[in-house]
Residue frames as qw, qx, qy, qz and C-alpha x, y, z in Angstrom:
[[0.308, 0.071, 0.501, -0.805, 5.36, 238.62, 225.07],
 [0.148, 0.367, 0.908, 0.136, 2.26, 236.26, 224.66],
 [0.372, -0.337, -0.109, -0.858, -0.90, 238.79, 223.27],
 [0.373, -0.063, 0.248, -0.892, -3.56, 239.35, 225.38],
 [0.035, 0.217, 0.970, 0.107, -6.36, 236.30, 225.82],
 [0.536, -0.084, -0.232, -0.808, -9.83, 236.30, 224.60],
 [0.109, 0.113, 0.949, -0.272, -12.45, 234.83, 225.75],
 [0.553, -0.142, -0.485, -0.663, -15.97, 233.45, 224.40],
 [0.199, 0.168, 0.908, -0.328, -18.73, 232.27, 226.43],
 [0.323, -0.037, -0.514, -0.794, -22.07, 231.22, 225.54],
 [0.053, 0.165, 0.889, -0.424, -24.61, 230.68, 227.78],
 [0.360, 0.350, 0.302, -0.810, -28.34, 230.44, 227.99],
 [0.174, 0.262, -0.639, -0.702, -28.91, 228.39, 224.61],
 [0.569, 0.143, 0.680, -0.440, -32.02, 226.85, 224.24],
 [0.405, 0.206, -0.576, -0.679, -33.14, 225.19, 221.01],
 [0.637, 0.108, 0.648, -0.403, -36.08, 223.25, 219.91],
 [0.310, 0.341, -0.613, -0.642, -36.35, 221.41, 216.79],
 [0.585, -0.165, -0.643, -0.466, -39.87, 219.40, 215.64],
 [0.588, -0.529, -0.298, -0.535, -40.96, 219.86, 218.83],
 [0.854, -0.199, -0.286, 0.387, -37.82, 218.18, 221.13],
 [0.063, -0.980, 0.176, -0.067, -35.64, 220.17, 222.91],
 [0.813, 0.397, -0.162, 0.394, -32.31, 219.85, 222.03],
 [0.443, 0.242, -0.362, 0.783, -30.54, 221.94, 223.81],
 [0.437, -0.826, -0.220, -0.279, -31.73, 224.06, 227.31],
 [0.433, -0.729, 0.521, -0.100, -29.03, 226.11, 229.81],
 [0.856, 0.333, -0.023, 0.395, -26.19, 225.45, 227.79],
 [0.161, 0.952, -0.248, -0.083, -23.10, 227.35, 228.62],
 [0.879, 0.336, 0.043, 0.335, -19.75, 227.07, 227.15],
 [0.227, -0.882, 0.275, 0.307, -16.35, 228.63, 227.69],
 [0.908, 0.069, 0.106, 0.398, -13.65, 229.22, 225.62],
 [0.403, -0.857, 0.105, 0.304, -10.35, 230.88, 225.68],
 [0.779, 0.551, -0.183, 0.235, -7.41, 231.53, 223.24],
 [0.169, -0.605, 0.710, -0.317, -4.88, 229.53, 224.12],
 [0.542, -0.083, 0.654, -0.521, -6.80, 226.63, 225.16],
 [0.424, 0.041, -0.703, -0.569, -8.52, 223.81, 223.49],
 [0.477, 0.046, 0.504, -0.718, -11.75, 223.06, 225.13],
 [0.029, 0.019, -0.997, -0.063, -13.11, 219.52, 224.68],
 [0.661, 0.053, 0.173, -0.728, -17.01, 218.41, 223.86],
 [0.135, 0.117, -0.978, -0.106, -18.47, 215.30, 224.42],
 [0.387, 0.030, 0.758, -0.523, -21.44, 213.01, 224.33],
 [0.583, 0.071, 0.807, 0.071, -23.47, 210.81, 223.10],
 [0.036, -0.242, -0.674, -0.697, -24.90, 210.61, 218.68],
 [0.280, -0.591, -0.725, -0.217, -27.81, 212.61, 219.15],
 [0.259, -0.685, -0.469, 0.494, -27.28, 214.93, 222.13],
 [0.393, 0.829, 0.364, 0.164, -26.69, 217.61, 219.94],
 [0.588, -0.533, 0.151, 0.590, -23.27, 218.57, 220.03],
 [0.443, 0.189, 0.560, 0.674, -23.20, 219.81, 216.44],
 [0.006, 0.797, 0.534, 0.283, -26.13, 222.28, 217.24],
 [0.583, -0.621, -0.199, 0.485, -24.37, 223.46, 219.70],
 [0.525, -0.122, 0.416, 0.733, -21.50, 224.46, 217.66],
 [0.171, 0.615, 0.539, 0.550, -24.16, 226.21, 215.16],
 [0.318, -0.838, -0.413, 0.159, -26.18, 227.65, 217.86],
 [0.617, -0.422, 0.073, 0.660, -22.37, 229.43, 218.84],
 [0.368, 0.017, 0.434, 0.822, -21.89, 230.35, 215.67],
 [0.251, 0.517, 0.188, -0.796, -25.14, 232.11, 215.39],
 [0.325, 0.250, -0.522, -0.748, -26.86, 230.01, 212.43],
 [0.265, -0.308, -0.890, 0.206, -28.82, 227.90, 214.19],
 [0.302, -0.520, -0.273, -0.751, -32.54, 229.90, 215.28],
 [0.380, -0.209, -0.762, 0.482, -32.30, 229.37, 219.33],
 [0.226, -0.801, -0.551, -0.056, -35.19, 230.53, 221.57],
 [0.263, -0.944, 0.188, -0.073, -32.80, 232.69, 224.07],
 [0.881, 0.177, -0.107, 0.427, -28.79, 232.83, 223.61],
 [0.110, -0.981, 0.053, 0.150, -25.89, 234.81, 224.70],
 [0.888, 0.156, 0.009, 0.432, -22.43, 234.76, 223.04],
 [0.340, -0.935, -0.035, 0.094, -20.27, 237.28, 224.37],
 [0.742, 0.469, -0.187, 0.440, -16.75, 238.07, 223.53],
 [0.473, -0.220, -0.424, 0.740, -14.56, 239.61, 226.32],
 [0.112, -0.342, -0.595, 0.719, -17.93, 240.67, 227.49],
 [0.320, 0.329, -0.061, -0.887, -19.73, 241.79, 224.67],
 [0.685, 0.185, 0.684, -0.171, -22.44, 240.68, 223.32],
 [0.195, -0.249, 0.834, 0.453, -21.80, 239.07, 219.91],
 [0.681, 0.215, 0.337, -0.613, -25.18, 238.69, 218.13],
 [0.936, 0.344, -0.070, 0.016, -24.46, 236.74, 214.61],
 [0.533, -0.640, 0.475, 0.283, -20.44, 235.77, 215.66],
 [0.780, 0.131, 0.530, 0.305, -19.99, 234.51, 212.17],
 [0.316, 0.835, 0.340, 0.295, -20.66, 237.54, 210.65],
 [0.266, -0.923, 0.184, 0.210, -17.74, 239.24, 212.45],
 [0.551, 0.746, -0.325, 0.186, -14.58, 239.45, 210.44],
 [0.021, 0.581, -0.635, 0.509, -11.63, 237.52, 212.43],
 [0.539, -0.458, 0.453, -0.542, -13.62, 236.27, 214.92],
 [0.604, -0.003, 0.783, -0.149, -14.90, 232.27, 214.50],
 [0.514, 0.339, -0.703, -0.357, -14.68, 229.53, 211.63],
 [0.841, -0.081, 0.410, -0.344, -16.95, 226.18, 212.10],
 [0.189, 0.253, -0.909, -0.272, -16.01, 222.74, 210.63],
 [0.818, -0.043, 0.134, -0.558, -18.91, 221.26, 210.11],
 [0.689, -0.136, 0.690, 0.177, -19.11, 216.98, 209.78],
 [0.720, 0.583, 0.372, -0.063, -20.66, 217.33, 206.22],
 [0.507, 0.316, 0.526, 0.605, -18.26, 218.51, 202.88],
 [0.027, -0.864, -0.377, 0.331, -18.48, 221.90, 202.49],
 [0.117, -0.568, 0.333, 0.744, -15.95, 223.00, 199.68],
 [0.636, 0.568, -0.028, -0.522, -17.29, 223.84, 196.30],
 [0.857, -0.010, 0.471, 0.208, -16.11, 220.25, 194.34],
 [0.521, 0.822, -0.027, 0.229, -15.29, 222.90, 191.23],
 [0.162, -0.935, 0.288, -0.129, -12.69, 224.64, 192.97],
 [0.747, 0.405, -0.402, 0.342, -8.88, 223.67, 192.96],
 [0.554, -0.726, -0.265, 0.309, -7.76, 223.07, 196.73],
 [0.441, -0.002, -0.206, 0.873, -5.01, 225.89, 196.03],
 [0.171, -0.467, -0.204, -0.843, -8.09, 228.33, 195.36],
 [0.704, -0.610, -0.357, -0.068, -9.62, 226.90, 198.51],
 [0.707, -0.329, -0.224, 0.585, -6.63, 227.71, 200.32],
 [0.236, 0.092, -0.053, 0.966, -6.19, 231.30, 199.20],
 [0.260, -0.623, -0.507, -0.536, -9.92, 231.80, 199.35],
 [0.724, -0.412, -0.511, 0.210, -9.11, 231.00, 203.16],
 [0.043, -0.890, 0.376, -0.252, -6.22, 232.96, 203.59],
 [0.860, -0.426, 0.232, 0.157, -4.16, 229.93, 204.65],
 [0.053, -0.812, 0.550, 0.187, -0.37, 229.99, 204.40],
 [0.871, 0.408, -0.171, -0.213, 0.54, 227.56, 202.03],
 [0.525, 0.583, -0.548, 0.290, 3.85, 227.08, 203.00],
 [0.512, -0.265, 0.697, -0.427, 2.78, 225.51, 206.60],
 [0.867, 0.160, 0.319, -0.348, 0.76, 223.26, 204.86],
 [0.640, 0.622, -0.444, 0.077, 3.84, 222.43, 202.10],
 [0.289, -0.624, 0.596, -0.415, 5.80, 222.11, 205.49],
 [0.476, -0.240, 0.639, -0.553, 3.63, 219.83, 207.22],
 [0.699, 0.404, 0.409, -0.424, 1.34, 218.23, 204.59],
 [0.051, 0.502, -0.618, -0.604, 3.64, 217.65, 201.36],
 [0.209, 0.233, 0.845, 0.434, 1.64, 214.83, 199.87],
 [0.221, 0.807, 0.521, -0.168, -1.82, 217.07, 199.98],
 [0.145, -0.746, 0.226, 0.609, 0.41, 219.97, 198.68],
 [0.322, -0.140, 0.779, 0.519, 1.26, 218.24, 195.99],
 [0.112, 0.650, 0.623, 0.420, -2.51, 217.94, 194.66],
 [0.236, -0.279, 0.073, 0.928, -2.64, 221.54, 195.26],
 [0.143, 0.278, -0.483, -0.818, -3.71, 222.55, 191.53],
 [0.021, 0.366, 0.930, 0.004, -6.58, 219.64, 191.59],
 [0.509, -0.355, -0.062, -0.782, -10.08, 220.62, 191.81],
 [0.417, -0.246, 0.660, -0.575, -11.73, 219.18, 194.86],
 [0.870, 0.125, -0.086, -0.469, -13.81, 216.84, 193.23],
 [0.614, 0.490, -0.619, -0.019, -10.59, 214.68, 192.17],
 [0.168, -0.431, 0.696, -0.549, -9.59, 214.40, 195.90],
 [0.298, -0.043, -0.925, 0.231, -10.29, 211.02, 198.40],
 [0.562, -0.769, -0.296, -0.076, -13.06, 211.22, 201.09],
 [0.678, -0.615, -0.132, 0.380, -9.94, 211.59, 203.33],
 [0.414, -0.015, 0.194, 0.889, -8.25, 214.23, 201.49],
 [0.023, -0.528, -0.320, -0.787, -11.11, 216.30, 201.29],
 [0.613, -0.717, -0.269, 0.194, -11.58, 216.16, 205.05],
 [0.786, -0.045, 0.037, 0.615, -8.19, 216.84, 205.50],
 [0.248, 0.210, 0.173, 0.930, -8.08, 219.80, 203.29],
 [0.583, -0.599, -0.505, -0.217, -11.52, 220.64, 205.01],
 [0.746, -0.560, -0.298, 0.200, -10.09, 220.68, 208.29],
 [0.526, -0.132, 0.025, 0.840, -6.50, 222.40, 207.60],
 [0.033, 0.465, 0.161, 0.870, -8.72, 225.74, 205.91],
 [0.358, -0.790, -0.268, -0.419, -10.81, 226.02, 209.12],
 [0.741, -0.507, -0.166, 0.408, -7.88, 225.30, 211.76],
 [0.493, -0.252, -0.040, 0.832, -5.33, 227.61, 210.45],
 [0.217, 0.605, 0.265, 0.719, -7.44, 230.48, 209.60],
 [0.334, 0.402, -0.256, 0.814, -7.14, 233.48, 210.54],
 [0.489, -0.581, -0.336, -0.558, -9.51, 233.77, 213.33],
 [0.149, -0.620, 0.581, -0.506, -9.73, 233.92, 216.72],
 [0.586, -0.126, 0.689, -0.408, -11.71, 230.80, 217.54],
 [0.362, 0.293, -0.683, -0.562, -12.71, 227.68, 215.78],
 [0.631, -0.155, 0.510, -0.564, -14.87, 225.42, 216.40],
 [0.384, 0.292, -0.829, -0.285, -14.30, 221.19, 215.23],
 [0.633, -0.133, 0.560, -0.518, -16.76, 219.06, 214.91],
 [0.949, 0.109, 0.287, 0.067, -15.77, 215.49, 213.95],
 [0.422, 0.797, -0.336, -0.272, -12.32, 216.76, 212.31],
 [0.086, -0.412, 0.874, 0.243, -10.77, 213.17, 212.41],
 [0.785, 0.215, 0.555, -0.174, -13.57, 211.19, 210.79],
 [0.785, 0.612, 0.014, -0.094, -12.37, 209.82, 207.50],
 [0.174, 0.775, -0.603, 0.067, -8.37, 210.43, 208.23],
 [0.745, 0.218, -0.551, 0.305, -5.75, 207.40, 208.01],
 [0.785, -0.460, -0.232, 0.343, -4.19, 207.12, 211.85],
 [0.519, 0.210, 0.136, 0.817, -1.09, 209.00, 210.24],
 [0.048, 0.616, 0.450, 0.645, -3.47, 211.56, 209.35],
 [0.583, -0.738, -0.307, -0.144, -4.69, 211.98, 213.12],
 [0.697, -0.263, -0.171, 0.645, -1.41, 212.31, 214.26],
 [0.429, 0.029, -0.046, 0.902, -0.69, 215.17, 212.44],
 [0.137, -0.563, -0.220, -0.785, -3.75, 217.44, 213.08],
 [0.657, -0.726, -0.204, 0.024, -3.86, 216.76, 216.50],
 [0.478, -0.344, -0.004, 0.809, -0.17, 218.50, 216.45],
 [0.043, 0.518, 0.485, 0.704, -2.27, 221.05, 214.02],
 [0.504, -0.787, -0.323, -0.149, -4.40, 221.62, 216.85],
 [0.613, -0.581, -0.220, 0.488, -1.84, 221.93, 219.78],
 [0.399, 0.148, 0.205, 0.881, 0.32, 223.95, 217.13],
 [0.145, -0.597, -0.564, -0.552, -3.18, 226.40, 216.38],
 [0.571, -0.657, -0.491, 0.025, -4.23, 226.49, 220.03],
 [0.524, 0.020, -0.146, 0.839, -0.85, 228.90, 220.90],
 [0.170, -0.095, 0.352, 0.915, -3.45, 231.52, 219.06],
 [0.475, -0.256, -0.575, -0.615, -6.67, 230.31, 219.04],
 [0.591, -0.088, 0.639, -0.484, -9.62, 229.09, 221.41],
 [0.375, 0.145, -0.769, -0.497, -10.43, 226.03, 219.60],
 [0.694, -0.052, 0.248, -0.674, -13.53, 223.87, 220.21],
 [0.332, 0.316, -0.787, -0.413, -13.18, 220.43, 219.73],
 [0.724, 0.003, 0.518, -0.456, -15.69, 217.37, 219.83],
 [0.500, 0.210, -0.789, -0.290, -14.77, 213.73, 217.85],
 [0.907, -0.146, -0.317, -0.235, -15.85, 210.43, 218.62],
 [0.697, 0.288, -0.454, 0.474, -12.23, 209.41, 218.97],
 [0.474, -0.879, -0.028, -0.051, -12.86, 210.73, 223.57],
 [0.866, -0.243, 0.026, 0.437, -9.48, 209.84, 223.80],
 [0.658, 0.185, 0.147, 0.715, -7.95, 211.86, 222.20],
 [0.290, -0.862, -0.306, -0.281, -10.28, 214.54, 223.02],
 [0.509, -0.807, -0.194, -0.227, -8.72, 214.42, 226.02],
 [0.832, 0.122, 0.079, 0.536, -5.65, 214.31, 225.38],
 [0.630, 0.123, 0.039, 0.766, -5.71, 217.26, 224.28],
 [0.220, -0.726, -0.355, -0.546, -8.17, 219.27, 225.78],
 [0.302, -0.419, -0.524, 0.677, -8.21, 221.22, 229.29],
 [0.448, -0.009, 0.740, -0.502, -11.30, 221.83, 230.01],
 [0.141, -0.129, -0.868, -0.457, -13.90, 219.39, 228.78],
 [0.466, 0.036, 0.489, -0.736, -17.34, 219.61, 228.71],
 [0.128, 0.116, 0.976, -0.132, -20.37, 216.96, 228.62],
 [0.518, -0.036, -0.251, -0.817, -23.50, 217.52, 226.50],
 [0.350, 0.178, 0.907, -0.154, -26.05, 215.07, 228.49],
 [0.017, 0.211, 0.812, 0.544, -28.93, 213.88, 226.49],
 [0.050, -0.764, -0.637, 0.089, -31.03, 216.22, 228.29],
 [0.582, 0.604, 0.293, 0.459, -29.24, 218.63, 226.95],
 [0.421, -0.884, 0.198, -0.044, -27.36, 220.68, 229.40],
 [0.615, 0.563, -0.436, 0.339, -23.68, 221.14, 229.45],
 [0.799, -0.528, 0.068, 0.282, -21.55, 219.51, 232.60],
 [0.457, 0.748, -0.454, 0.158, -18.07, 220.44, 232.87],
 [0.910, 0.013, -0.295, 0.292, -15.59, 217.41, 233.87],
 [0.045, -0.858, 0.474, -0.193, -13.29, 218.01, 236.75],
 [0.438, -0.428, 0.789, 0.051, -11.97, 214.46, 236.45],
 [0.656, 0.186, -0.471, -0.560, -12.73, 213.62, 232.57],
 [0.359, 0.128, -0.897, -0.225, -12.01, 209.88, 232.33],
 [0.215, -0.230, -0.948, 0.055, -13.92, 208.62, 235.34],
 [0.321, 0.389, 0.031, -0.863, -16.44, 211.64, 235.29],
 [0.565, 0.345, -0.544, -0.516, -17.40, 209.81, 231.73],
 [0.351, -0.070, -0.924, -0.136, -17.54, 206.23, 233.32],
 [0.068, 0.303, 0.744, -0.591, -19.88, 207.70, 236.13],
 [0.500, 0.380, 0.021, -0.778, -22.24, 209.26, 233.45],
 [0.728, 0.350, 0.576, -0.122, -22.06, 205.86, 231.01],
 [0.374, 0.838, -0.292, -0.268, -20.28, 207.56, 228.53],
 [0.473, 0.441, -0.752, 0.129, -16.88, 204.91, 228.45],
 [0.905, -0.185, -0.383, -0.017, -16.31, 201.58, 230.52]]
């Protein structure tokens, strides 16, 4: 028997930052189960967004609701949501196995799936590639334990190879999770997303009921 779906919306976000508004009547759905697609252009502020969600981001007027309740700092709930930001964000001291138990990730998916990162394990993060510290980066906020995640840029820096297999990371995840995702890479986006939404550059979220040429009527793709 599949459990019971959750569901996160977030509407109403408004943010202003040095005097622009970034964001205004924003809302956002997501569902576990599901992997729910964000797009648009460098700049529209898809990455605030994602904060905003997460409740660490200082928004004029917000609502984030969880099957129906309201959710005031969502990060600050045990369980609930885990952000990937674009920037680096594990302590370079730390040895990715301590990063991985710090997580609570199951080591033995990631041995499974991931045997050459497994291997450096016992490293300290510092030692690691750009793309291995994405990588490992990405794999402690997708499979933790939470209900929702939220990825923003998680294939920049990865090998092709690399993209393959966390975009079966994702589908795998998504059984269990609501997962947010937003990359450059639209394609794939949309691959694997149902539904997608559109952050225009006036900062208001569209949702796509026919991505690809939905995106060439807005100027987004050719």
């Amino acid at each position: 028997m599949n459990p019971p779906r959750s569901v996160l919306e977030a509407d109403g976000i408004e943010l202003h930052l040095s005097g622009r508004k970034i964001l205004q009547s924003v809302y956002i759905k997501l569902e576990t189960g599901q992997i729910t697609g964000l797009l648009g252009r460098n700049g529209s502020g898809k990455s605030c967004l994602m904060k905003s969600v997460m409740g660490l981001m200082p928004t004029g007027s917000q609502s984030v609701r969880v099957d129906n309740k309201y959710i005031e700092k969502p990060y600050q709930k045990p369980g609930l949501i885990r952000y990937l930001p674009q920037q680096p964000f594990i302590p370079p001291s730390l040895t990715l196995q301590a990063a991985f138990d710090w997580y609570g990730v199951k080591t033995e998916e990631i041995a499974r799936d991931y045997p050459t990162l497994y291997q450096r394990r016992n490293q300290k993060i510092s030692t690691l590639s750009g793309g291995e510290k994405r990588l490992a980066g990405v794999l402690l906020i997708l499979t933790s334990n939470v209900a929702f995640v939220l990825l923003d840029e998680p294939f920049l820096h990865l090998m092709p190879v690399q993209i393959e297999q966390v975009a079966a990371t994702i589908r795998q995840e998504s059984r269990r999770k609501g997962i947010l995702l937003s990359d450059h890479r639209y394609e794939t986006v949309l691959g694997l997303s149902d539904p997608v939404y559109y952050l225009n550059t006036g900062g208001r979220t569209i949702r796509l009921t026919t991505p690809e040429q939905n995106l060439r009527d807005l100027g987004y793709i050719y």
